[in-house]
ROZA-436822 format. One record per residue: x, y, z of N, C-alpha, C in turn. Coordinates in steps of 0.2 Angstrom, whole numbers, plus 2048, in hexadecimal, padded with zeros to 3 digits. Layout:
% ROZA-436822
XYZXYZXYZ ...
END
This chain:
% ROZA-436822
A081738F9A0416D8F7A081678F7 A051618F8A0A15A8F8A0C15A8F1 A0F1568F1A131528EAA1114C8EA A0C1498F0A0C1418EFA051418EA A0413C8E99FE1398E29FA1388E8 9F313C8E79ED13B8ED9ED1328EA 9E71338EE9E512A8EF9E012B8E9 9E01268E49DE1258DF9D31238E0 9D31268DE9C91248E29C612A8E8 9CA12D8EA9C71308F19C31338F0 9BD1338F39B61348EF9B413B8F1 9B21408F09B11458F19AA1488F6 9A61448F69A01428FB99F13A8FD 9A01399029A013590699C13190A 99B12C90B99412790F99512B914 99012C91698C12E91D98B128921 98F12592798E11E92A98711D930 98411993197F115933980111938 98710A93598610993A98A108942 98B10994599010A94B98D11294C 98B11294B98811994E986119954 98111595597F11695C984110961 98810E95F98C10896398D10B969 98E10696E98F10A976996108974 99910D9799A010B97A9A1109982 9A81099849AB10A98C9A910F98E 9A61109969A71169999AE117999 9AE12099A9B512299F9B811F9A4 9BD11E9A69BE11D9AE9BB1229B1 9BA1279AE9B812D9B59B212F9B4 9AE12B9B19A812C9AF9A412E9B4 9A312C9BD9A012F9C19A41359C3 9A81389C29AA13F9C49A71459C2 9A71459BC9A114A9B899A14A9BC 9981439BA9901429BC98D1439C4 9941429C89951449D099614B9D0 99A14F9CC99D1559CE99715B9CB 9921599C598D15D9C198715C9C8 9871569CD97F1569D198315A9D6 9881599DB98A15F9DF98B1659DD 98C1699D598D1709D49841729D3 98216C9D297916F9D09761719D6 97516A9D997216A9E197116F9E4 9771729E99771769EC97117E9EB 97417F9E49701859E396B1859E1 96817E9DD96117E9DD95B17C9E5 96017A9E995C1799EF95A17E9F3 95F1849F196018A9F695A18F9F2 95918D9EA9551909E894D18E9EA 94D1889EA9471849EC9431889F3 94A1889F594718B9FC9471909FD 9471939F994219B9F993F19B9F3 93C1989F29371969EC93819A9E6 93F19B9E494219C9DF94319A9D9 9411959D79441909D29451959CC 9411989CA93F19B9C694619F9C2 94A19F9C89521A29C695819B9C5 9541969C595A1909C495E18F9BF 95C1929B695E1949B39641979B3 96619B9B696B1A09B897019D9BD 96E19A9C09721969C49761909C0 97118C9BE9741869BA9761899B5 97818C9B397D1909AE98418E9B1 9831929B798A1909BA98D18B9BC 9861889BF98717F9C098A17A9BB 98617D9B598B1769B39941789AE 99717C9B099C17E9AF99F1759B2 99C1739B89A116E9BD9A21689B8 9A01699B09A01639AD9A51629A9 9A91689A89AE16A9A59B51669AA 9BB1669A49C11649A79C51609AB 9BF15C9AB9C21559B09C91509AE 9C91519A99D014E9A69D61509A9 9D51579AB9DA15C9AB9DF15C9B1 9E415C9B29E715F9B79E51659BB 9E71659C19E416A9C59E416F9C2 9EB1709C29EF1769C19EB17A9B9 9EB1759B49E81799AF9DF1789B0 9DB1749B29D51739B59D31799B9 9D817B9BF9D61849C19D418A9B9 9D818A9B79DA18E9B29D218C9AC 9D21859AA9CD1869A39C61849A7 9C51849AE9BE1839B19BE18C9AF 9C31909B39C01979B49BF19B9AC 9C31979A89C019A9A19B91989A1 9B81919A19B218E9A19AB1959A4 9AC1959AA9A71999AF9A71A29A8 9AC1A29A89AB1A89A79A61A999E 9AA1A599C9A71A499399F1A2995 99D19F99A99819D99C9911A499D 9981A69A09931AE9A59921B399F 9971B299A9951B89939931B598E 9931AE98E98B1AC9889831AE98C 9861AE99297E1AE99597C1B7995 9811BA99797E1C099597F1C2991 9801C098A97F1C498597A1C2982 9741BC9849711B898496C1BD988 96D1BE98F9661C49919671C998F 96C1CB98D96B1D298B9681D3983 9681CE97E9641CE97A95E1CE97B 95C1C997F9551C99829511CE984 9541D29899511D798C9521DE987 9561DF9819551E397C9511E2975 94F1DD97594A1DC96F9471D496E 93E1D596D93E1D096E93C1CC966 9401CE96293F1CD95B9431C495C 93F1BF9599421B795B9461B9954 9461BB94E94B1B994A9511BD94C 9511C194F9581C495295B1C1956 9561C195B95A1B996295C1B595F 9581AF95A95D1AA9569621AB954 9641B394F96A1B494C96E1B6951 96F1B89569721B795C9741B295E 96E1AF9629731A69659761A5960 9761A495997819F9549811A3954 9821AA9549881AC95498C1A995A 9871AA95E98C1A896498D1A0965 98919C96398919696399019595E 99119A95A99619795399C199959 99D1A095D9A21A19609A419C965 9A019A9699A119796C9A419096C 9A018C9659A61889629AC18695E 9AD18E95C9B518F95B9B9192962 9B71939679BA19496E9BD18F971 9B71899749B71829739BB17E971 9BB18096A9BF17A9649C717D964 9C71829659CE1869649D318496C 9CF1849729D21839799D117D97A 9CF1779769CF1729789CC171981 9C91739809C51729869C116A987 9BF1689849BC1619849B6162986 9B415B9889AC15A9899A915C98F 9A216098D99F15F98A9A1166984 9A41699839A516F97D9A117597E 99E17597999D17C97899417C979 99017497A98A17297A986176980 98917598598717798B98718098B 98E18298B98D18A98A98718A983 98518897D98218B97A97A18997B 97918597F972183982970188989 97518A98997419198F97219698C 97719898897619F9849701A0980 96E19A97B96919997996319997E 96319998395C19698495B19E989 9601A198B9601A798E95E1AE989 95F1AA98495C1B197E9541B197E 9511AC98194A1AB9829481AD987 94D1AF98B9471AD9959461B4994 93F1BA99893F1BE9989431C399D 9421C899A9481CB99E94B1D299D 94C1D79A294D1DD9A19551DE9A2 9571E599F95E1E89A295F1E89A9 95A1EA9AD95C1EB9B395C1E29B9 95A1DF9B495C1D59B79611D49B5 9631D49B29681D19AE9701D29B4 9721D59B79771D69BA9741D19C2 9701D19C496E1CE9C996F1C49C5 96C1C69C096C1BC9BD9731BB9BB 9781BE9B997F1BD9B69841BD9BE 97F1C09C49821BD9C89821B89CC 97A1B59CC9791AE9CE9801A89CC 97D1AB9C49821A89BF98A1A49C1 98B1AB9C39931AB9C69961A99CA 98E1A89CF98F1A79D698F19F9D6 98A19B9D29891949D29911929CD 9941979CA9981949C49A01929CC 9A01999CF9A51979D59A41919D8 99C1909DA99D1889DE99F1859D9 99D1849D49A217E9CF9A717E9CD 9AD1819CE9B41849CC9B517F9D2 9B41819D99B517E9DF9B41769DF 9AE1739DC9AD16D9DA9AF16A9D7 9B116D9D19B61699CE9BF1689D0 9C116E9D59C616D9D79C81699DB 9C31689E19C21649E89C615F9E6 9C41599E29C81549E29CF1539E2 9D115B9DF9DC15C9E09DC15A9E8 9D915C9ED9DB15D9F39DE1579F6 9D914F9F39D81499F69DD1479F2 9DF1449EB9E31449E69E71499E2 9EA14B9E39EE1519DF9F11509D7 9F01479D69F51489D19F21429CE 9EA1429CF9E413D9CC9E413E9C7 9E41449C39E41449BA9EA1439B7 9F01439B89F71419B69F613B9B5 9F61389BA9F71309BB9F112D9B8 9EB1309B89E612A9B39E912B9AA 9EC1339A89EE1329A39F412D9A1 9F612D9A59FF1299A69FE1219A6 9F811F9AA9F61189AA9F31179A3 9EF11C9A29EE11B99A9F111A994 9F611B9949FC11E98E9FF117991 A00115996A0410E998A00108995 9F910A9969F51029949F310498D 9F51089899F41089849FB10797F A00107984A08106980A090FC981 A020FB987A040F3987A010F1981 9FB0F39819F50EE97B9F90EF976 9FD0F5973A020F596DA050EF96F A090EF972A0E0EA971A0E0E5971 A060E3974A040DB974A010DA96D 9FF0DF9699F90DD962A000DF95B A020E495FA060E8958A020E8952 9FD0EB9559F70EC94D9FA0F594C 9FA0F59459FC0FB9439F6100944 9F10FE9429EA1049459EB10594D 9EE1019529F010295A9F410795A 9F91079559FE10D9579FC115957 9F61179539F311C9559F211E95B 9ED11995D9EB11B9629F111996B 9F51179699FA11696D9FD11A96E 9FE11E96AA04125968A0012B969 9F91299689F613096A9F4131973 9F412A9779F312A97D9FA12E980 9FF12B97DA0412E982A06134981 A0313797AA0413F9789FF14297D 9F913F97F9F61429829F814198B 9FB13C98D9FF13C993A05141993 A09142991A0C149990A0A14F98F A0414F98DA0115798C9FF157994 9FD1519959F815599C9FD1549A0 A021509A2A091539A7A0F15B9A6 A0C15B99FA1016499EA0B1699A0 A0616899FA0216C9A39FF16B9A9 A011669AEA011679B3A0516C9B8 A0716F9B7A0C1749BCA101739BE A151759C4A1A1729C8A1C1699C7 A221679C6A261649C4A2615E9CB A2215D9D1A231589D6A271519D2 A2A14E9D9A2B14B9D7A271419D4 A201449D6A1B1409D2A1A1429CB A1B1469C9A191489C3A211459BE A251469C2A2E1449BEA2C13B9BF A291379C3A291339C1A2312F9BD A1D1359BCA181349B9A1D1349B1 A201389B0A2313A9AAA281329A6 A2A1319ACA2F12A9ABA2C1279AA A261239AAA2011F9A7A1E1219A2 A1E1289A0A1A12899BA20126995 A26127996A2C127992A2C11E992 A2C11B998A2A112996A26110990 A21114992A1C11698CA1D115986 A2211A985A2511B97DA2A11697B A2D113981A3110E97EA2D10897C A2810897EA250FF97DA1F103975 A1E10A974A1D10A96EA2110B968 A2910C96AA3010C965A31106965 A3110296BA330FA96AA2F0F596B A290F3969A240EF96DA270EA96D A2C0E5969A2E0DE96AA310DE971 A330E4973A390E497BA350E5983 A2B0E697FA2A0EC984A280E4987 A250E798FA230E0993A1B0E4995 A160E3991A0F0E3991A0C0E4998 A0E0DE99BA0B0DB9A3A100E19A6 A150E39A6A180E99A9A150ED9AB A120F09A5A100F89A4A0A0F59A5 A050F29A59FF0F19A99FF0F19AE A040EE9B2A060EF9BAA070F59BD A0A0F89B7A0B1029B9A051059B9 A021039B49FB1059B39F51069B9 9F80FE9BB9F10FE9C19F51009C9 9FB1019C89FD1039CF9FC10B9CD 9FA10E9C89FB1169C99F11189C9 9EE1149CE9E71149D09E71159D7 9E11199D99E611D9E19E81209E1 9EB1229E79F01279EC9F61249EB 9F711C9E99FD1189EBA0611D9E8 A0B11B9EAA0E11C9E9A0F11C9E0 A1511F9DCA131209D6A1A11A9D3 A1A1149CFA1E1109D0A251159CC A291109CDA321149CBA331119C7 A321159C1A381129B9A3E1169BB A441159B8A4B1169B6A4C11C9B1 A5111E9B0A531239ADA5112A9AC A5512D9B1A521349B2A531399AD A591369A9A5C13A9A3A5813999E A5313599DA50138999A4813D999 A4914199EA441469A2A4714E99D A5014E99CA5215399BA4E159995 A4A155992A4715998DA3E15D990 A3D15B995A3815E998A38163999 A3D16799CA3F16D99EA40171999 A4516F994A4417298DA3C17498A A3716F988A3316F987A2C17698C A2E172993A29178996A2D17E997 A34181994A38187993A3318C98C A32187989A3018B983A2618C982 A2519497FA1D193980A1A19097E A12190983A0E18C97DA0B190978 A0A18A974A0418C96DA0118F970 9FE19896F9F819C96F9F219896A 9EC1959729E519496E9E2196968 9E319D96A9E11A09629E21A095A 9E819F95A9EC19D9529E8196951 9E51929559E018D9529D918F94F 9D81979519CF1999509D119A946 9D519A9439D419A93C9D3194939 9D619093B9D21889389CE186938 9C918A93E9C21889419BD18D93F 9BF1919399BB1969369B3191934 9B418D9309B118892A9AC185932 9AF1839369AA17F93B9A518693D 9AB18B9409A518E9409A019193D 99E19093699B195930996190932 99918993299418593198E184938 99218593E98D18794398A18F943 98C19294098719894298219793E 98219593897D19293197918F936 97C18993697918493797118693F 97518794397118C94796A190946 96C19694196919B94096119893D 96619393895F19093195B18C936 95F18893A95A182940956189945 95818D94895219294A94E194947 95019694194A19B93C946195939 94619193994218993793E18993B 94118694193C18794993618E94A 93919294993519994992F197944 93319593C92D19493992718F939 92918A93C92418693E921187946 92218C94691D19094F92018C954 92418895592418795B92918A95E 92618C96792719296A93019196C 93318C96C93A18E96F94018B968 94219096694718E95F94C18B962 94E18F96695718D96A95618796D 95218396D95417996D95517A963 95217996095517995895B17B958 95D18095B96418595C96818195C 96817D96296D17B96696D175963 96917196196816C95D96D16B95A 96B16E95497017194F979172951 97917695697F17695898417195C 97E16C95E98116496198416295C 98216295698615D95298D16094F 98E16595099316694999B16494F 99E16094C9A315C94D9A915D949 9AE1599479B615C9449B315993B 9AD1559399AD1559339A8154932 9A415392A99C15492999E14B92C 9A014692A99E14292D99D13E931 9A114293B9A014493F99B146942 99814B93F99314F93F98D14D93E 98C14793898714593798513F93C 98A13D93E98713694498613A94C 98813F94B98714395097E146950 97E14694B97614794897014194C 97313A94996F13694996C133950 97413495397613495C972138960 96F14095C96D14495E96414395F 96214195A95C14095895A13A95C 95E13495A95912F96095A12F967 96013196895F13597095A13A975 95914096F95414297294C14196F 94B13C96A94513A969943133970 94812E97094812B97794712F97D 94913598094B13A98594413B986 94013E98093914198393513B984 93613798193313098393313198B 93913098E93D12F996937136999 93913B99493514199A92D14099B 92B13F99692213D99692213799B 92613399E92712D9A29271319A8 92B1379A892D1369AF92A13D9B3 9261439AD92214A9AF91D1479B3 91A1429B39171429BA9191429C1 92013F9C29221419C99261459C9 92814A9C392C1509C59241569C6 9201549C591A15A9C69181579CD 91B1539D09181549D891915B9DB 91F15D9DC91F1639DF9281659DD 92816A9DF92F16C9DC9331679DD 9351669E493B1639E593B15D9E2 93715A9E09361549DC9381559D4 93915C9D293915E9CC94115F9CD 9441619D294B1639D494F15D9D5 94B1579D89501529D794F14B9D2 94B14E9CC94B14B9C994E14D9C1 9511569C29551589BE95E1549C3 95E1559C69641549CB96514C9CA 9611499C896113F9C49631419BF 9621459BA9641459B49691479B0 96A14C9B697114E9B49771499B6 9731449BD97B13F9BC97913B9B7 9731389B49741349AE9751379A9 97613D9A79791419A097E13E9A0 98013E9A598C1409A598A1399A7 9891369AA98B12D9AC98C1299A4 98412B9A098412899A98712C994 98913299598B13498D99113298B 99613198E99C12E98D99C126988 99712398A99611B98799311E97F 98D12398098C12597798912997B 98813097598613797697F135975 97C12F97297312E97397312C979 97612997B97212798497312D987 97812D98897813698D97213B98A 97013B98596A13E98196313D986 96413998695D13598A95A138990 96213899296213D99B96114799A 96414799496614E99395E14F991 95C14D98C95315198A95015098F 94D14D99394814D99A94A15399E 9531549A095415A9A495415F99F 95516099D95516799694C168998 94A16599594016699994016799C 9411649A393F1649A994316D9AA 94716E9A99481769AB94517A9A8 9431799A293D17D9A193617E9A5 93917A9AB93017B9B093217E9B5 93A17E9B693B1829BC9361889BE 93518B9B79311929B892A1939BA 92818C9B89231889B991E1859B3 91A1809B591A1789B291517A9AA 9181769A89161779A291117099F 90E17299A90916B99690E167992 90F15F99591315D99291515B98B 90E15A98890D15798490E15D97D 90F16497F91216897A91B16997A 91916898192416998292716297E 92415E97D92515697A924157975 92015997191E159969925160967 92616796B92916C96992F16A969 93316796E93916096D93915E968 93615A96693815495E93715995B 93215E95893316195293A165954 93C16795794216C95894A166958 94816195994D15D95A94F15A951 94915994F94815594794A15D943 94916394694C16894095216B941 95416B94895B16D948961168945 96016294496315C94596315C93B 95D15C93995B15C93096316292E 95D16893496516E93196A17192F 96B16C93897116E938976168934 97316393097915F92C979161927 97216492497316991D97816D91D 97717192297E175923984175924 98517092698E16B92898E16991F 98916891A98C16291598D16A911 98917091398917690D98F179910 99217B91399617E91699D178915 9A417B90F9A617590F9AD17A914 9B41739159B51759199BE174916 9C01759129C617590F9CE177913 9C917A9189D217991D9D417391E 9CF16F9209D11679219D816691E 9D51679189DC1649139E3169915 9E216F9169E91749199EB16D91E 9E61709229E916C92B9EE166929 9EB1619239F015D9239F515D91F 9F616391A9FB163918A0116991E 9FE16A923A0116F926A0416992B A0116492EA0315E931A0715B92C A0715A927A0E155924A1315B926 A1315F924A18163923A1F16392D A19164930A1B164935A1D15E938 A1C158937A1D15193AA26152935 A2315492EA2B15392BA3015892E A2F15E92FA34160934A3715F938 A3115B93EA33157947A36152942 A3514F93EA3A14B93CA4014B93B A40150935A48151936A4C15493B A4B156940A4B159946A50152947 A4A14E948A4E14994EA5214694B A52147944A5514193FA5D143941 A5E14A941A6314D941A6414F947 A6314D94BA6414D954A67145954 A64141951A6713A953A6D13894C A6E13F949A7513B947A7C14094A A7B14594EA7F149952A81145957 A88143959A8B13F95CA8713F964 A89148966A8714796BA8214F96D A7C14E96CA7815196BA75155973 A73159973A7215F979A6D15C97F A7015B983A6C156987A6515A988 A61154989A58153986A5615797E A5C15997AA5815C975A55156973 A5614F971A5314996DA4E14796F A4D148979A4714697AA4314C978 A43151979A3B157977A3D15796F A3E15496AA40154965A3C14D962 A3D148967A39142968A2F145968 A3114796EA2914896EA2714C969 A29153967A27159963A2515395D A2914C95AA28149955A21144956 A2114495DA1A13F95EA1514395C A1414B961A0D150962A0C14F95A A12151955A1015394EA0C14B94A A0E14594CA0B141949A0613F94B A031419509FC13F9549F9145952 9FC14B9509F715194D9F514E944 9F914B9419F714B93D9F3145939 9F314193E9EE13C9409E713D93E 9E71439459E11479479DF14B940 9E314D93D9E21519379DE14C931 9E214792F9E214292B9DA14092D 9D813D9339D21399329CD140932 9CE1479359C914B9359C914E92D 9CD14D9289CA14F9229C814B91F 9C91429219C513E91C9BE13E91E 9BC1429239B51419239B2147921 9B414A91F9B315191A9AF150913 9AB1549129A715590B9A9158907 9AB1599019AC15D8FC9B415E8FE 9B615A9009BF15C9019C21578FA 9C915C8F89CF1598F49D11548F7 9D31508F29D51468F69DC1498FB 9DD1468FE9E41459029E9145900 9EF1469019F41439019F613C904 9F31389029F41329079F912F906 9FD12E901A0412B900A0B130904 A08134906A0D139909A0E139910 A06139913A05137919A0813091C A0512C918A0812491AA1112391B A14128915A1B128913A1D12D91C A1813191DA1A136922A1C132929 A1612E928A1412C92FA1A12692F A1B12092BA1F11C92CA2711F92D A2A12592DA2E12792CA2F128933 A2912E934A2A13093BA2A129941 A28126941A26121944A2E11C944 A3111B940A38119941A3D11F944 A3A126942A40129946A4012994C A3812994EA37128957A39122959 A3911A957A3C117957A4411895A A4611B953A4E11C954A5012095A A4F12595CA4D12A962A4D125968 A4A12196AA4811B96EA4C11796F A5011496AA5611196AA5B11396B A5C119967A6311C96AA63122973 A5F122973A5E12397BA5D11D980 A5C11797FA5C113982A6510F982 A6611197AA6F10D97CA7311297F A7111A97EA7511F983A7411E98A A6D11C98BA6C11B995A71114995 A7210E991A75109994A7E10A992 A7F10E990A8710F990A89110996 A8E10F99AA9310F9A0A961159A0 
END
């Protein structure tokens, strides 16, 4: 347990925020790549089904399909590896999904079903850091497959469609290495440069978060990169500029690293920073294992409880108020649950006006998707590029695009009366969203408080680490730099830890006298590290 004096007030139940909720932010920079790469993995096999008047199976396809929305951050090299988890996690929510189906048509047991899997799915998710979209899309498959009708002897023909469209996406997402190989590196490396500038032009101490967590995350994505080219050894030197104009903003040259920044756009050549020797700890670092994802699935127990609840009670509600599809409640419910209840709850409010605007957009626009299919096919194939073009600015606008094609596949099978699919939407969307925050505020979540006392604990050791590497005269070449880093990851983890339990309900106040004492410490040792490698590289 700490020894520091919590923070004197820290209130045990917490406002619930309003405003900034709906605020738009910046797109991505790669905001067209998702929303390019989800119409080319759709397209194809909806057109091929069109044409043999199939649609009836696009279900099963788009399953596969939108795997291609997964991992665009990533490195090729790990981008292979967490698409083909993606596809596959895909392929077994969905059959355990038909195979429900097709063994019992009891709806309160398919509810407790998708809701298990929905909880599984995002403790999978949350634990592999997979990123966005998470675990919504897999459990809007799973869910809505425990509905469709369906025997044992289909199910292996539809888990191959599955399969089959999840391949073309594996390939679509990859396509881009061919042309640019080393695209994800380098937007995270410019990233982490223009984020070391704005420090050192403002020196606001709220910027050094986010400053330090850029370049933690530019290091992560170049050690999982693969093979060691020589682009990636001088992607790595920039990122170590990086950390010098975060150890020393008064020395850093802002307009510099903005120039690095915007020259590392394109194919162009990758500019030369100096000092090779301080690369030696890389090697070290990619010598030793990674963290097994799974040691994170115990901390993620609470989020889970709170999704399969939350889930279950949003279905069995839906059930009880008759309306015929629960798994939008399901999934409802399951959009929101994020790292805290009050997280969660803007997540809620995001969720609601999104899709209450959304069916607005669909009763607009079912008159020209009910011209003839193809009209229905390219007017789902619009909205999936405006899901992914708009969700990145706020999760309500991309909402907007998501409920109209969420509908509109429902008619694949064929056309439905709209004015019922519109009214079973809002109530489904107004009950999953009531429930699932009931569930987030009843389900409390106390590891929180572990996590960051597991984070102090660990920033204090990468501290003394380095503290006791930079009073050793002459210390094992690179151990200070991966000693350096190991002391950054821990600080940016406990960051993460700190604001995700302040927004927790029913949680023990903090240690905040500890953390503050943690973080200024760590932060002058990284400093120190910074200095004393820069007056070793300048010795003769």
């Amino acid at each position: 347990m700490s020894s520091a004096t919590p923070l004197a007030g820290t209130p045990r139940v917490r406002r619930l925020p309003l405003a900034g909720v709906l605020r738009l932010g910046r797109p991505s920079d790669i905001w067209f790549k998702p929303a390019l790469s989800v119409v080319v993995a759709v397209a194809p096999p909806n057109l091929t089904l069109l044409a043999f008047d199939r649609l009836d199976l696009a279900m099963y396809t788009m399953a596969g399909s939108l795997c291609a929305l997964y991992a665009h951050h990533r490195p090729y090299a790990a981008r292979g590896r967490a698409l083909a988890g993606v596809v596959l996690g895909m392929v077994a929510g969905l059959g355990v999904g038909l195979v429900a189906a097709s063994l019992t048509g009891s709806a309160v047991v398919l509810v407790t079903v998708g809701a298990l899997v929905a909880a599984v799915q995002k403790a999978l998710c949350d634990a592999t850091r997979i990123g966005p979209p998470g675990h919504v899309v897999l459990t809007f498959i799973s869910s809505a497959s425990l509905f469709a009708p369906q025997t044992l002897a289909q199910v292996p023909g539809h888990l191959a469609l599955a399969l089959a469209a999840g391949t073309w996406a594996w390939l679509v997402g990859m396509a881009p290495g061919l042309f640019r190989p080393h695209g994800p590196e380098r937007r995270a490396t410019a990233h982490a440069l223009n984020a070391a500038a704005a420090y050192a032009e403002n020196r606001r101490p709220h910027g050094s978060g986010t400053a330090h967590a850029a370049v933690q995350a530019a290091w992560q994505t170049l050690l999982s990169a693969g093979a060691r080219s020589e682009t990636r050894r001088a992607l790595e030197r920039l990122v170590v500029r990086a950390e010098v104009a975060l150890a020393s903003p008064g020395d850093a040259d802002p307009h510099r690293l903005r120039v690095w920044a915007r020259e590392l756009r394109g194919t162009g050549p990758v500019p030369r920073a100096a000092y090779d020797d301080e690369l030696l700890g890389v090697e070290a670092e990619l010598a030793v294992p990674a963290r097994r994802w799974w040691r994170a699935l115990g901390p993620l127990a609470p989020i889970a409880m709170r999704t399969a609840l939350g889930c279950a009670l949003a279905g069995y509600a839906s059930l009880a108020l008759g309306v015929g599809r629960p798994y939008w409640a399901l999934v409802t419910a399951a959009s929101l649950y994020q790292a805290n209840v009050t997280l969660t709850w803007s997540r809620g409010v995001q969720r609601v006006v999104g899709n209450l605007v959304g069916v607005l957009v669909f009763a607009a626009v079912v008159p020209l998707a009910h011209l003839g299919p193809a009209a229905l096919v390219l007017c789902c194939l619009a909205f999936n590029f405006g899901a992914e073009a708009l969700i990145g600015r706020n999760y309500w606008l991309g909402s907007i695009c998501v409920t109209p094609m969420a509908l509109l596949i429902t008619e694949f099978a064929g056309y439905q009366e709209p004015g019922r699919l519109i009214t079973e939407r809002v109530v489904d969307t107004l009950v999953g969203a009531l429930v699932g925050i009931v569930a987030a505020m009843a389900v409390t979540n106390r590891r929180a408080g572990d996590r960051v006392e597991h984070a102090l604990a660990t920033v204090e050791r990468a501290r003394a680490r380095a503290a006791r590497l930079l009073a050793e005269p002459h210390p094992a070449p690179g151990s200070l730099d991966t000693a350096r880093r190991a002391l950054a990851a821990a600080l940016v983890d406990l960051r993460a830890g700190v604001e995700a339990a302040s927004g927790e309900w029913w949680q023990r106040a903090l240690p905040q006298e500890r953390v503050v004492r943690a973080e200024q410490a760590g932060h002058r040792t990284l400093a120190a590290t910074i200095r004393h490698h820069r007056a070793e590289g300048a010795r003769p």
